[in-house]
C-alpha positions as CSV (number, residue, x, y, z in Angstrom):
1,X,11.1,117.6,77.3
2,X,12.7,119.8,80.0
3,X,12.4,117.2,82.6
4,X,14.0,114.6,80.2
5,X,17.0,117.4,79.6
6,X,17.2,117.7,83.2
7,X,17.7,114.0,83.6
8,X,20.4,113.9,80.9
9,X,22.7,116.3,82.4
10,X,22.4,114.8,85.9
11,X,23.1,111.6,84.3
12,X,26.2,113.2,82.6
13,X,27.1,114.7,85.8
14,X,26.9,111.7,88.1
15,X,29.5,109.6,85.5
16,X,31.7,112.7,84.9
17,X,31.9,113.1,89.0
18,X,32.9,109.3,89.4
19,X,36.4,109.6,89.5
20,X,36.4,110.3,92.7
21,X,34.4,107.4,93.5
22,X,37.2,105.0,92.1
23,X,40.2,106.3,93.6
24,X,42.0,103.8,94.8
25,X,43.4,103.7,98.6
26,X,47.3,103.6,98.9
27,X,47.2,100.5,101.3
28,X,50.8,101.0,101.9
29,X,50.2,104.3,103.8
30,X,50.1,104.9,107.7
31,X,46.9,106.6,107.2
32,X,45.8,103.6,106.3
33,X,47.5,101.3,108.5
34,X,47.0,103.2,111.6
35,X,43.7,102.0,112.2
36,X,44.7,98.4,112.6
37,X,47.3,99.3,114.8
38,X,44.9,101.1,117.3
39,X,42.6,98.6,117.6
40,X,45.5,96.0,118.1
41,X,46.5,98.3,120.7
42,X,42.9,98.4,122.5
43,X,42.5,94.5,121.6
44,X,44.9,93.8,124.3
45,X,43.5,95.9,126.4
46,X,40.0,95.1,126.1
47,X,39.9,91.7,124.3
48,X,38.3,93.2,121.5
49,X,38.2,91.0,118.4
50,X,37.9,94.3,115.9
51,X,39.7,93.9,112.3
52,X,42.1,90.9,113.3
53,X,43.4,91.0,110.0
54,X,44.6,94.8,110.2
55,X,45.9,94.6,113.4
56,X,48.0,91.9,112.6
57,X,49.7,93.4,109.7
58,X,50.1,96.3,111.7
59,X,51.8,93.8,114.3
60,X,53.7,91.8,112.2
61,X,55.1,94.9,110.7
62,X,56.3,96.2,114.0
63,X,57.2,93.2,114.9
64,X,59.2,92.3,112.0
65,X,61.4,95.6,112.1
66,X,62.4,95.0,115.9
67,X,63.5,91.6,115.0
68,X,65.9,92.4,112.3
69,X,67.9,94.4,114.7
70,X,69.2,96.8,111.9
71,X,69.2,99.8,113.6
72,X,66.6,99.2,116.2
73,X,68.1,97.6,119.4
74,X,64.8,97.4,121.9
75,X,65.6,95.8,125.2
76,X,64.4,92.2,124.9
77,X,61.8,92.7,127.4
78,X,59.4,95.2,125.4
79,X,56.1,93.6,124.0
80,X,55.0,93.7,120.9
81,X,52.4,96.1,122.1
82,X,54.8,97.8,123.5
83,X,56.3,98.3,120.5
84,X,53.1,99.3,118.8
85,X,52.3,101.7,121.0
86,X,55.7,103.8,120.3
87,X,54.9,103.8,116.3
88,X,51.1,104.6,116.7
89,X,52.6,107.7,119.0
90,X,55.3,108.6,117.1
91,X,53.1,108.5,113.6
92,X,50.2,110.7,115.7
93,X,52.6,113.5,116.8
94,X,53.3,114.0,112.7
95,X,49.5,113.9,111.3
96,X,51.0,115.4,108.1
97,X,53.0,112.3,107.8
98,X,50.4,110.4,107.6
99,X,50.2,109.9,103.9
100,X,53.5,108.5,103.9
101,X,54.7,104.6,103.8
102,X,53.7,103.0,107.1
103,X,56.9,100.6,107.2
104,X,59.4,103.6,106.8
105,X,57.7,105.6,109.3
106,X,57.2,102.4,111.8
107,X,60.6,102.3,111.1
108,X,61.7,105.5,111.9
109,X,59.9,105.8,115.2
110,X,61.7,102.1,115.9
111,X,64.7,104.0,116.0
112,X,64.3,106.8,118.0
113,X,63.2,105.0,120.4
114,X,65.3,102.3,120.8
115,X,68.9,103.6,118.8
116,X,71.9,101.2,119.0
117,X,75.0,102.5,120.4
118,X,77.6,102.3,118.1
């Protein structure tokens, strides 16, 4: 009987703890994105074929928010790598930024490095 008590309340336990379990991951966030972005980073360096799909969101992102030009003006000559590398530095010198939109903080780091002169 105790052992069958015992078994209820871990039962109970396990499904009242699963919560937790189920959170779901904010895919929009630079902890989330940064990954990708450091592999695509050491893909070019070392060929590496890890997560191609997360690296080239993290890319395309970067890549997309150069080429608008809206407040990013990045000499013609940097790489998209290049450009990668100045958001995955920027977002690691603020780790408690790193729950925060990827894009706006991609963004951001875009423009400090590269601000048009108005």
């Amino acid at each position: 009987m105790f052992q069958y008590l015992r078994s209820i309340a871990l039962i109970a336990a396990i499904i009242l703890d699963c919560g937790a379990a189920f959170a779901e991951v904010d895919r929009s966030s630079a902890n989330h994105i940064m990954r990708g972005c450091r592999d695509f980073i050491s893909s070019s360096l070392s060929n590496s074929q890890r997560g191609p799909l997360e690296q080239g969101y993290c890319a395309g992102v970067v890549d997309g928010l150069d080429f608008t030009g809206l407040g990013v003006c990045a000499p013609p000559s940097v790489t998209v790598s290049q450009a990668v590398r100045v958001v995955v530095k920027y977002i690691d010198d603020r780790p408690a930024r790193l729950n925060e939109n990827f894009k706006a903080l991609a963004y951001e780091a875009l423009q400090a490095a590269w601000p048009c002169k108005n």
